[in-house]
Backbone bond lengths (Angstrom), bond angles and torsions (degrees), N, CA, C in turn:
res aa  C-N    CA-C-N  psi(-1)  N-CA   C-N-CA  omega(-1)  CA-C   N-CA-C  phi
1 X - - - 1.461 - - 1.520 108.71 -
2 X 1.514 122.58 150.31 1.242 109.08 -159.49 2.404 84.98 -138.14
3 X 1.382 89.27 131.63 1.229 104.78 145.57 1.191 129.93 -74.22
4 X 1.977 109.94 120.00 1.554 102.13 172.68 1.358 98.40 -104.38
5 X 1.323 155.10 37.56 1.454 134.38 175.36 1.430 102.60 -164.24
6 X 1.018 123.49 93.92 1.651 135.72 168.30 1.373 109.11 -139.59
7 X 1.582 79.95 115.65 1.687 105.85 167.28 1.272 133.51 -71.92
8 X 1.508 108.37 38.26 1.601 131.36 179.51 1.684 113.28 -10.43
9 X 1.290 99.98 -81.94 1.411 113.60 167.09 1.412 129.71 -47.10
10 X 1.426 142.94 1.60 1.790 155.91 109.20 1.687 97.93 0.61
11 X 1.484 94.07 106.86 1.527 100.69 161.82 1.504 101.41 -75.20
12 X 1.145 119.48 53.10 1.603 114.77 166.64 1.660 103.71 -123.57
13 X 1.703 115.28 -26.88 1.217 123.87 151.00 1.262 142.76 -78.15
14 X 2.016 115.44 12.00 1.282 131.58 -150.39 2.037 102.62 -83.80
15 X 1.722 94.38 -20.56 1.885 95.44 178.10 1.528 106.59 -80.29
16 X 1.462 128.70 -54.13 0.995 133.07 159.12 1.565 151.08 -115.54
17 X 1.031 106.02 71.19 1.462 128.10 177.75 1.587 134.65 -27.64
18 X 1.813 68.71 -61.05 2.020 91.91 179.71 1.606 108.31 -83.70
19 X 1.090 96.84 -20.91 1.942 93.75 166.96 0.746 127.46 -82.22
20 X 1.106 118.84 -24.65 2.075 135.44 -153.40 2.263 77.38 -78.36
21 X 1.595 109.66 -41.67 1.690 117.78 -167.44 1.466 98.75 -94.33
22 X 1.061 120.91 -3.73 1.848 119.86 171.45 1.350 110.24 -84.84
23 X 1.461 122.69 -20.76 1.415 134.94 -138.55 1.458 90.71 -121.41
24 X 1.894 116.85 -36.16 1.493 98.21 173.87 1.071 136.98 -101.80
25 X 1.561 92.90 3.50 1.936 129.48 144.29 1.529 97.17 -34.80
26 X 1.226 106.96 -85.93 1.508 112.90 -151.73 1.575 118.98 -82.40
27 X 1.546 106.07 14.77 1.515 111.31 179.07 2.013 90.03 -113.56
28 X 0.873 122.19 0.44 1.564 116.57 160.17 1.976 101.13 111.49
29 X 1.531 100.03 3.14 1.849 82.19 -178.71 1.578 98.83 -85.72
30 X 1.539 93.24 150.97 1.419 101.60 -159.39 1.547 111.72 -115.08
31 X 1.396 116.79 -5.92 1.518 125.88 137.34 1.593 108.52 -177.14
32 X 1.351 97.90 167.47 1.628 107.09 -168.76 1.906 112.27 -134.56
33 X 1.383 114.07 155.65 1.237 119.53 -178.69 1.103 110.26 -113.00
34 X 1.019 133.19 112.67 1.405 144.54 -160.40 2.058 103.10 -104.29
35 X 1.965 96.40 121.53 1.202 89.74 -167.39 1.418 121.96 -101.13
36 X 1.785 114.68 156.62 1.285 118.96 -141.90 2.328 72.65 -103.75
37 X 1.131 107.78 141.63 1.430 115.71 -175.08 1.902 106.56 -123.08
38 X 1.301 111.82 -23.08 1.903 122.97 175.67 1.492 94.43 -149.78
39 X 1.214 93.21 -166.69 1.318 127.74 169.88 1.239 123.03 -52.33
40 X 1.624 105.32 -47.52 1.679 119.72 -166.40 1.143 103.73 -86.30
41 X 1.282 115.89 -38.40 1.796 115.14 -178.66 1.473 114.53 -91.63
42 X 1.039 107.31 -18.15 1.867 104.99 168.54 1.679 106.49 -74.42
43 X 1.574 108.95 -31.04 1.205 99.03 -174.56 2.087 100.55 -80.29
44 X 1.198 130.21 -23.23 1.507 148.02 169.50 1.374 104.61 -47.30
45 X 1.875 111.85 -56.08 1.234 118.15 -152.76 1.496 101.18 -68.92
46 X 1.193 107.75 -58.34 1.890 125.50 -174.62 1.642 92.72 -44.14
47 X 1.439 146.11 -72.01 1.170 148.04 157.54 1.336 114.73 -9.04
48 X 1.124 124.23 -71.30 1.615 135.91 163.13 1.567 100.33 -22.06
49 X 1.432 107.57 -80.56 1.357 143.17 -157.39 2.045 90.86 -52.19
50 X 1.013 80.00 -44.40 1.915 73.48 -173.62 1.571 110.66 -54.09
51 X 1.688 99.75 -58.91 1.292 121.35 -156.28 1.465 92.43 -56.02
52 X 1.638 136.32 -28.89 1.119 130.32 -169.46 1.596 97.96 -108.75
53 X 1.470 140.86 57.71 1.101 133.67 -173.09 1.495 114.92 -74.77
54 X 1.839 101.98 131.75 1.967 92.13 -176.40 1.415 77.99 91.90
55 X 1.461 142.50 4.50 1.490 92.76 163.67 1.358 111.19 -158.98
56 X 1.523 102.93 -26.32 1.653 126.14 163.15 1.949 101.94 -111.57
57 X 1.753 96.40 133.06 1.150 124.26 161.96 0.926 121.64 -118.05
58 X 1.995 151.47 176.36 1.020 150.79 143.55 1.474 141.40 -110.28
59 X 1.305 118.69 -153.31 1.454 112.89 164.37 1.708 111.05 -139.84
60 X 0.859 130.21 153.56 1.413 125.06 151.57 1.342 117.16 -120.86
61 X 1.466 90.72 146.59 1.747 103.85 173.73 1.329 109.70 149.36
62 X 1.243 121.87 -162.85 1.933 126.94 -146.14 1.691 96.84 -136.32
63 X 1.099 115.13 104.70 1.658 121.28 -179.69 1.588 124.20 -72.06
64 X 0.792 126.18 103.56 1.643 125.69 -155.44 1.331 101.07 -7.34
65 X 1.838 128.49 -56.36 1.157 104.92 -150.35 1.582 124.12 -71.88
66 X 1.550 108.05 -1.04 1.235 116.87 167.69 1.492 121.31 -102.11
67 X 1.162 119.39 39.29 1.557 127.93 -160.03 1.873 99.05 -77.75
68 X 1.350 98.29 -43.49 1.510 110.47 -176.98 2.135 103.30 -36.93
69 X 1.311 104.01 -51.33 1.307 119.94 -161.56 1.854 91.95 -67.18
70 X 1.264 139.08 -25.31 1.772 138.41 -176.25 1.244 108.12 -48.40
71 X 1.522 126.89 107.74 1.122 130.49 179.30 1.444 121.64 -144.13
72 X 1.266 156.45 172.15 1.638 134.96 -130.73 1.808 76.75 -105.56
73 X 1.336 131.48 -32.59 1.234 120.21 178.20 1.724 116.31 -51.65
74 X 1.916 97.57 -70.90 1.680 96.38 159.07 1.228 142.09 -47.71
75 X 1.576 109.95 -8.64 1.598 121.91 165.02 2.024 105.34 -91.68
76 X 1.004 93.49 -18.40 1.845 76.54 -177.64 1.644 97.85 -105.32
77 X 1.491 130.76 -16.48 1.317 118.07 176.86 2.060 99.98 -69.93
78 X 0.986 111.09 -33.74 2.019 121.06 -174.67 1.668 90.79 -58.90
79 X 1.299 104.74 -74.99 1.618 111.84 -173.48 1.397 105.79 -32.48
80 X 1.758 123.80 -64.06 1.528 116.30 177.01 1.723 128.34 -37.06
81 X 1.682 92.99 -62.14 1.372 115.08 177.36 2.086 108.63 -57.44
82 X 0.908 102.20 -21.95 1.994 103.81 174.72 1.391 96.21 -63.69
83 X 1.613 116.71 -31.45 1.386 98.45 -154.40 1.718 117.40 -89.94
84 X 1.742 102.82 -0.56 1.075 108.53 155.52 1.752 119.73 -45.07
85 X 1.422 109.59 145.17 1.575 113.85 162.37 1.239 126.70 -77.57
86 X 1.927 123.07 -1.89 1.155 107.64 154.18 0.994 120.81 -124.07
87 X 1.509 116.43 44.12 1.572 121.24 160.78 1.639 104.29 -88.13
88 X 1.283 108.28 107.03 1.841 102.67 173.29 1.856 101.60 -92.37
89 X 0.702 128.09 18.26 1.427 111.16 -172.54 1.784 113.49 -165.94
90 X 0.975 102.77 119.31 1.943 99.79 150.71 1.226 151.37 -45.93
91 X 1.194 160.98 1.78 1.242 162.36 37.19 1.471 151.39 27.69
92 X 0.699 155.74 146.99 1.974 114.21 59.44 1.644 90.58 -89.65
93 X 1.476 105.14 102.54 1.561 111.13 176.26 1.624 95.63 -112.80
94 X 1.746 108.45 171.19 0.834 109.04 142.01 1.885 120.28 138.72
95 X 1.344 144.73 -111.69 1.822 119.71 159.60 1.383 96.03 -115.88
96 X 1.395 127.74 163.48 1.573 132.42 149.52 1.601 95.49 -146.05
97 X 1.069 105.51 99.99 1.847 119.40 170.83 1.728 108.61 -85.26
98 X 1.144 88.97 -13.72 1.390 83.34 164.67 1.971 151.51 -58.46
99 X 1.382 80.77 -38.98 1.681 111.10 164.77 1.535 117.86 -117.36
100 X 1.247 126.95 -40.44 1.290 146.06 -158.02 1.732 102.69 19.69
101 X 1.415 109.27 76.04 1.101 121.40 152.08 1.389 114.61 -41.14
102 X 1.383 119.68 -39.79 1.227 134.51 -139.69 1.889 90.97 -136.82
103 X 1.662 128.73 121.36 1.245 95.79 -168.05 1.850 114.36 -76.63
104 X 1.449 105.76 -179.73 1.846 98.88 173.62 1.705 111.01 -61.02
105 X 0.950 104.78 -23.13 1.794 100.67 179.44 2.041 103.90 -76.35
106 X 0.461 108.45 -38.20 1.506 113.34 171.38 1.784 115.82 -75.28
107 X 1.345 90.27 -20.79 1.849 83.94 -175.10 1.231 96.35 -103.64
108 X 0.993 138.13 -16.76 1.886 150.21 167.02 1.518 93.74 -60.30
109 X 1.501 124.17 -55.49 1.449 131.78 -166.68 1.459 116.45 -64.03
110 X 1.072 126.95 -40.04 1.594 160.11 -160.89 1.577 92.32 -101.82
111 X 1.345 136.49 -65.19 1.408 122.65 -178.32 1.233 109.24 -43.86
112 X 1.730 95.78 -77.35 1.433 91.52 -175.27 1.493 147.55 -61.25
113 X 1.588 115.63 -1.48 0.893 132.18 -177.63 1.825 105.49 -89.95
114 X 1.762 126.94 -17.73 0.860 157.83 154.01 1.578 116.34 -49.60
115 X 1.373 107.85 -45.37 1.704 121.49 175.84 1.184 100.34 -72.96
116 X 1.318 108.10 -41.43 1.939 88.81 -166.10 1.270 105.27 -86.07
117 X 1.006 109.07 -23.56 1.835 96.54 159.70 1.021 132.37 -55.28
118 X 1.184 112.94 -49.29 1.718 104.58 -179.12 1.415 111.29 -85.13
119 X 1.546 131.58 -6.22 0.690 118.01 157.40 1.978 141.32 -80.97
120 X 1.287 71.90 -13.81 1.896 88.35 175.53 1.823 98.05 -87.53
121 X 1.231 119.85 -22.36 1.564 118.95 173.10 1.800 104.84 -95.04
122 X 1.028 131.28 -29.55 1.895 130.89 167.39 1.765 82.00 91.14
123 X 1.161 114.43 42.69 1.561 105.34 154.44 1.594 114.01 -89.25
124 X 1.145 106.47 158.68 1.896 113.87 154.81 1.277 105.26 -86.19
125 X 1.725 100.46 151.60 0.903 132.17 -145.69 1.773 99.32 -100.23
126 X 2.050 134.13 124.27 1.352 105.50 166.89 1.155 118.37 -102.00
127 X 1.619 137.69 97.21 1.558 146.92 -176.50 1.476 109.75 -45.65
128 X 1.820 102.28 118.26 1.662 97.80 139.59 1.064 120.25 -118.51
129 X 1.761 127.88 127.10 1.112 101.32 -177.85 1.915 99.54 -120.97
130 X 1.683 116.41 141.09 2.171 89.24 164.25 1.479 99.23 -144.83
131 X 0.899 115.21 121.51 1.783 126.60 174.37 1.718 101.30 74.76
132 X 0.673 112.13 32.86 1.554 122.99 -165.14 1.803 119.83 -129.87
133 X 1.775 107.10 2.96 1.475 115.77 -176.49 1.172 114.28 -21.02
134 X 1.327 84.84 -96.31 1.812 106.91 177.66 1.129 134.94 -10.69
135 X 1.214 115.37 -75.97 1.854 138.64 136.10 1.286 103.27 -2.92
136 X 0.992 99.39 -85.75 2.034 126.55 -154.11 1.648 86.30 -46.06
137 X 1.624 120.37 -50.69 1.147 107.91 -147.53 2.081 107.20 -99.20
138 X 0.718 121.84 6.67 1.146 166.22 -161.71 1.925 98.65 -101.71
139 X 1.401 111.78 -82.21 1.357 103.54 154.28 1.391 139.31 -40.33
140 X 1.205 82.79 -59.01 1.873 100.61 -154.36 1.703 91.39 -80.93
141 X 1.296 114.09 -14.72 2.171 92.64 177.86 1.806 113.12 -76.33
142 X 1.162 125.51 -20.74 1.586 126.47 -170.68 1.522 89.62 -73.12
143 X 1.090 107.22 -14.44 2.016 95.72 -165.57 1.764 112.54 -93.62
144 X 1.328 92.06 -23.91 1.568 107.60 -157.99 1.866 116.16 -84.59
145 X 1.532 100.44 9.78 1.589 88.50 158.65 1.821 96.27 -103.15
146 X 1.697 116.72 -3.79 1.939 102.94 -166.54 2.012 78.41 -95.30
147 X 1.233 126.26 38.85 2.105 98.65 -174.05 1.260 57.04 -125.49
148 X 1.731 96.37 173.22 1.561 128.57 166.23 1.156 115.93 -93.34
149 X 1.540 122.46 -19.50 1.168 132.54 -168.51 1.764 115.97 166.49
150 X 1.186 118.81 148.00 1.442 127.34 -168.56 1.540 109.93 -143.24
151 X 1.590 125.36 128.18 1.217 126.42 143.19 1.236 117.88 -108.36
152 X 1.494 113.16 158.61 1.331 138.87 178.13 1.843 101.69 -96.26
153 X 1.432 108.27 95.28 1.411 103.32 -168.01 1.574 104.32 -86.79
154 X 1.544 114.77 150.41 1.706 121.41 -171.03 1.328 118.25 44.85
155 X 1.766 121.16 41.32 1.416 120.23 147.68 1.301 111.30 -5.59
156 X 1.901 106.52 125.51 1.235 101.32 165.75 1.209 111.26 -145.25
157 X 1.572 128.67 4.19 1.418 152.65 -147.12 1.748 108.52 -79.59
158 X 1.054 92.28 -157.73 1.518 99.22 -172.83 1.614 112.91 -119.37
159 X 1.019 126.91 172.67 1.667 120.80 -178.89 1.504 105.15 -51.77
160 X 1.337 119.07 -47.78 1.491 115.80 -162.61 1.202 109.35 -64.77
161 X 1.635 121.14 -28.28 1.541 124.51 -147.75 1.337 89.54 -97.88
162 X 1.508 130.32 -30.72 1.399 135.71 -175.72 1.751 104.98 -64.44
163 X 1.810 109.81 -36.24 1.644 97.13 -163.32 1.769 88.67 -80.31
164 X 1.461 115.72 -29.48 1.698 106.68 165.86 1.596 113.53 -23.04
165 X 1.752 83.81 -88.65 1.801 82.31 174.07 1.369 147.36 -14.80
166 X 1.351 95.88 -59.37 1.688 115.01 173.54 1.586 111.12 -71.55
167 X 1.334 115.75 -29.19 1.552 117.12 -176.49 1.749 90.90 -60.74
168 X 1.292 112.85 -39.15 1.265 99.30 -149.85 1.910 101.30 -108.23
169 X 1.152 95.51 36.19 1.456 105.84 176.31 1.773 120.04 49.28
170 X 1.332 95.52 33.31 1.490 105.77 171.35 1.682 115.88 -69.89
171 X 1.393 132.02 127.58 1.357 104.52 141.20 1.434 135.24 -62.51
172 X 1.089 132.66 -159.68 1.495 128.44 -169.87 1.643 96.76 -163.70
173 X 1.334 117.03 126.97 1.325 131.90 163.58 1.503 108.80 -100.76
174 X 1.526 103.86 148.11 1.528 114.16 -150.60 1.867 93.53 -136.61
175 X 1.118 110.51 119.83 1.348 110.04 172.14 1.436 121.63 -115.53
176 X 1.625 120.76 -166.58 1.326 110.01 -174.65 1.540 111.96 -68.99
177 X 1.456 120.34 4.75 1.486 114.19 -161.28 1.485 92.88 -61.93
178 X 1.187 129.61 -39.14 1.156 120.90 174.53 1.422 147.31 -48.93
179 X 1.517 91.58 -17.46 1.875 113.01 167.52 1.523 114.53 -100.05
180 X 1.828 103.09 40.25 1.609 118.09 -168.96 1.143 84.06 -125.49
181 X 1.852 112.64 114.21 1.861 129.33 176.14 1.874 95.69 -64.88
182 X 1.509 117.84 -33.96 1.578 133.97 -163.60 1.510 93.98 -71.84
183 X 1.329 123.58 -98.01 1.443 127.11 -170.26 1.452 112.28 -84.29
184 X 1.122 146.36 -13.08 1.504 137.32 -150.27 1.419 110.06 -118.77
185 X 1.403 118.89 31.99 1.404 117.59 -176.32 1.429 111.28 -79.57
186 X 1.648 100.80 -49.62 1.504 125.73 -168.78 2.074 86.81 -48.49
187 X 0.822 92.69 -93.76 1.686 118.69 -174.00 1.550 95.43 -23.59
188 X 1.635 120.26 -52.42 1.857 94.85 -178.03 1.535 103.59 -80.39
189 X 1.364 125.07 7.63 1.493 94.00 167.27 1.197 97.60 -96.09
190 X 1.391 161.88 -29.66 1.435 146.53 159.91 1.639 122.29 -52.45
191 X 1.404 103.06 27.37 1.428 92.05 174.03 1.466 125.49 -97.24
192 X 1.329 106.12 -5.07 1.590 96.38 -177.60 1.888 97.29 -101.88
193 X 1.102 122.36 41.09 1.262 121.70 -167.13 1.437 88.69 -112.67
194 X 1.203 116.96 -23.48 1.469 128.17 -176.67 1.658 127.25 -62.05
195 X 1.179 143.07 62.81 1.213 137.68 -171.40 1.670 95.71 -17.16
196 X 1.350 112.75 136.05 1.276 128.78 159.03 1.622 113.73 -53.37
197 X 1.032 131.05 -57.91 1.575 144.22 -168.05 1.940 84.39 -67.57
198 X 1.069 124.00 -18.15 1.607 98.22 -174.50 1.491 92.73 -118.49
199 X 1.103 131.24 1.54 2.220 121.52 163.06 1.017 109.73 -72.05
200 X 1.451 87.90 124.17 1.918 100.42 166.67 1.416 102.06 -115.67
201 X 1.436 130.01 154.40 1.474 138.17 166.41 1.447 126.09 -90.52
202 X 0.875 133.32 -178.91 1.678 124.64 179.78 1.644 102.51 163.82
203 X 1.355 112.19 142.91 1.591 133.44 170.88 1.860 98.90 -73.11
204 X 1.550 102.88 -73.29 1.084 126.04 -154.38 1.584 108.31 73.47
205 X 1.360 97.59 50.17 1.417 106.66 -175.97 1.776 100.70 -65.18
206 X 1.275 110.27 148.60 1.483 150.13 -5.19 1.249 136.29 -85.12
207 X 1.517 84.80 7.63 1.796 108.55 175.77 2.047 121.12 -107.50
208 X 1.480 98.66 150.69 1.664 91.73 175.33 1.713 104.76 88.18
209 X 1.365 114.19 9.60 1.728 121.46 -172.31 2.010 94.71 -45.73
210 X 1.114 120.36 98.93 1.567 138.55 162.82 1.433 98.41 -11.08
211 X 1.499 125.31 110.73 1.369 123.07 179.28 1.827 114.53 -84.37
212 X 1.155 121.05 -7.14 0.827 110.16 165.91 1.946 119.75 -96.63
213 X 1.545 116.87 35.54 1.279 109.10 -175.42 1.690 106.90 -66.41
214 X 1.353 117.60 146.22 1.235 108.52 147.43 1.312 123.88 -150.18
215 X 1.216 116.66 158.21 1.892 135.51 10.09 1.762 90.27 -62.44
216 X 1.359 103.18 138.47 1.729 104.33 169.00 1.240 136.69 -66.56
217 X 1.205 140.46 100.44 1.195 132.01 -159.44 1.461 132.48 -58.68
218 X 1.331 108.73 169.79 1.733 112.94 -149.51 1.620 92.17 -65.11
219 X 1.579 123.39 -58.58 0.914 137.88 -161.61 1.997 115.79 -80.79
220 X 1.010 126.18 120.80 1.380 120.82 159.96 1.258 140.60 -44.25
221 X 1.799 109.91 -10.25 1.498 130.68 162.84 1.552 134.21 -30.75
222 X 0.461 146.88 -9.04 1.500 139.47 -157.67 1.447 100.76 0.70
223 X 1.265 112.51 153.65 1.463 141.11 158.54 1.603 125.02 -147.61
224 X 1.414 122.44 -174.35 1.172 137.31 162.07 1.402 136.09 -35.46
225 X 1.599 97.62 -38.32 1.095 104.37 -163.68 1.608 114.90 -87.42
226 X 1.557 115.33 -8.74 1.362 124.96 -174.39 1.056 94.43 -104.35
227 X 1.702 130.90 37.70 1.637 121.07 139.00 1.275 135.62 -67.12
228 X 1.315 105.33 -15.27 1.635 115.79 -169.16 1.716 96.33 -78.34
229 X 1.347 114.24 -23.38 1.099 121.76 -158.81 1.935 106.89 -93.18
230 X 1.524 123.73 -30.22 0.975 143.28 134.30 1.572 115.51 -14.61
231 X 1.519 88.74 -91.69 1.816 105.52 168.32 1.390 124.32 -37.60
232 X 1.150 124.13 -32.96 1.649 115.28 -172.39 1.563 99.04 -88.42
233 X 1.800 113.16 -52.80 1.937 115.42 166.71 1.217 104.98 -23.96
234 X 1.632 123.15 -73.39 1.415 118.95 -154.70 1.315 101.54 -71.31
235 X 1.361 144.67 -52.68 1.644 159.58 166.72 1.748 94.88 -23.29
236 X 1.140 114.12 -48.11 1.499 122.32 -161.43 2.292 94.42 -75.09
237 X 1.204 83.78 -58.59 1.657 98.75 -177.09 1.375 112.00 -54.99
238 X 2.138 118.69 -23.17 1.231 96.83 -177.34 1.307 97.32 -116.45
239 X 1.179 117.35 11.79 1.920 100.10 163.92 2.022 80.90 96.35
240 X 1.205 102.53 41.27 1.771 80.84 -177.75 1.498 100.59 -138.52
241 X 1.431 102.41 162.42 1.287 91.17 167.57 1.445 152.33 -98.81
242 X 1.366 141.73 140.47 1.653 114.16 -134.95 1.642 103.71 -82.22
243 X 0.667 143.27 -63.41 1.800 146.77 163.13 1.674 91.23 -6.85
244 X 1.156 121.70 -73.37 1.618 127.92 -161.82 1.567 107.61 -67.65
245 X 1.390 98.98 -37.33 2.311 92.58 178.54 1.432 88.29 -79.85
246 X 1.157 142.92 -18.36 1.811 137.59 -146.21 2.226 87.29 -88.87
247 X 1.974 99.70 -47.66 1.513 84.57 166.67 1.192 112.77 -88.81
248 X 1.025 124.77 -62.13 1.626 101.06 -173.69 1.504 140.61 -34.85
249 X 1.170 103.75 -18.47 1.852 98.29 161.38 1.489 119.12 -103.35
250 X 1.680 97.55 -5.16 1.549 102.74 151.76 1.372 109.78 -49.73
251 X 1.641 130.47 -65.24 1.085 160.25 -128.18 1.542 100.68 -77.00
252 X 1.643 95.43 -60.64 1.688 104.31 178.68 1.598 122.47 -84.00
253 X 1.811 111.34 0.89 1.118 101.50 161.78 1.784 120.05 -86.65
254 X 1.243 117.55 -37.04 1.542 130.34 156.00 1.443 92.97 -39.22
255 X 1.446 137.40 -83.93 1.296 129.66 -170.07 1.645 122.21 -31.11
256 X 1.422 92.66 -81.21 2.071 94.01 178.74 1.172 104.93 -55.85
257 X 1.515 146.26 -24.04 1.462 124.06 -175.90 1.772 103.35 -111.40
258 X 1.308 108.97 19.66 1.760 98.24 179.74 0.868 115.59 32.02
259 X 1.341 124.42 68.99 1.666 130.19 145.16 1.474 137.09 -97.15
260 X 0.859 88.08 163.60 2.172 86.20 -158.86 1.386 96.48 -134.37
């Protein structure tokens, strides 16, 4: 089973690093993409990603809430860093209207300036999108016959915004929000709506720690290693079986991010 969204670089993982990836060794994840969120941590993540070669990859790029910071410098340091071999992806780009740390005219600027990057390099694309549909999709379709491929990382939308997605040949990354009795009901009953060949899994470790773990752990952390635990919830929710969704989004994460 493969993690697509770990926030490696989280000074919440700064005591133990190499364990936090020893630990999701030995709980069965079988590699992870560790996500690039600016400049500093895309340039962190790829680093990570080396030191763990064959098993950690990354992303680069500027996450809405830092959109303010997109500048032709931070666009030619991304372009360099793509050309690493374990950058599989562009992103975590993309709208969050939710906070707009960063305002929507700047995260419009920074997305899209994000698309044509990876599309002039034939990377996949890593989606954020939150209260921001419309927009997001609105952008991101003129680009999406020049990408190779695109996920929507930490799905969190609504039925309508999900058949969006799929209209538009998005995958969809699925996290523990779904093992949330509070907000995540809506979202696990839309899970078998999901073509199998387009689910991806993800912690989004160190955030979203699965509230129903048990026994619950000491710490509020999330990590890597409570993917296995992910995989069987959603496996359970879609009538599937967990060994077989655990590879198969192995399968299609190697696929959309060409990894070898």
């Amino acid at each position: 089973m493969f993690d697509i969204g770990v926030n490696l670089t989280s000074s919440q993982f700064a005591k133990d690093r190499q364990a936090v990836v020893e630990r999701a060794r030995v709980a069965g994840v079988t590699g992870m993409l560790i996500t690039g969120t600016d400049l500093a941590e895309s340039r962190e993540a790829a680093e990570l990603a080396q030191q763990h070669a064959g098993y950690g990859w990354s992303t680069a790029g500027v996450h809405p809430h830092y959109a303010s910071g997109w500048d032709e410098h931070t666009a030619e340091q991304i372009y360099a860093l793509a050309a690493c071999p374990e950058v599989a992806a562009i992103g975590e780009c993309g709208l969050d209207f939710n906070r707009n740390f960063s305002t929507p005219a700047q995260q419009e600027a920074a997305f899209t300036a994000q698309l044509a990057l990876a599309a002039e390099l034939a990377l996949p694309v890593f989606l954020h999108c939150r209260d921001a549909h419309a927009r997001f999709a609105e952008l991101l379709t003129p680009w999406l016959d020049k990408l190779p491929a695109a996920v929507v990382h930490c799905f969190t939308g609504t039925a309508e915004e999900l058949t969006s997605c799929l209209s538009l040949g998005l995958s969809i990354g699925i996290t523990g929000w779904v093992c949330d009795e509070r907000r995540g009901l809506e979202l696990r009953a839309l899970l078998p709506q999901i073509p199998a060949e387009r689910l991806l899994l993800e912690t989004d470790a160190p955030y979203l720690l699965p509230r129903d773990l048990q026994p619950k752990p000491a710490s509020r952390r999330n990590e890597p290693c409570f993917l296995p635990h992910i995989v069987h919830q959603v496996a359970v929710w879609r009538q599937e079986e967990p060994q077989w969704l655990g590879q198969k989004t192995d399968e299609n994460a190697r696929r959309l991010f060409r990894l070898v």
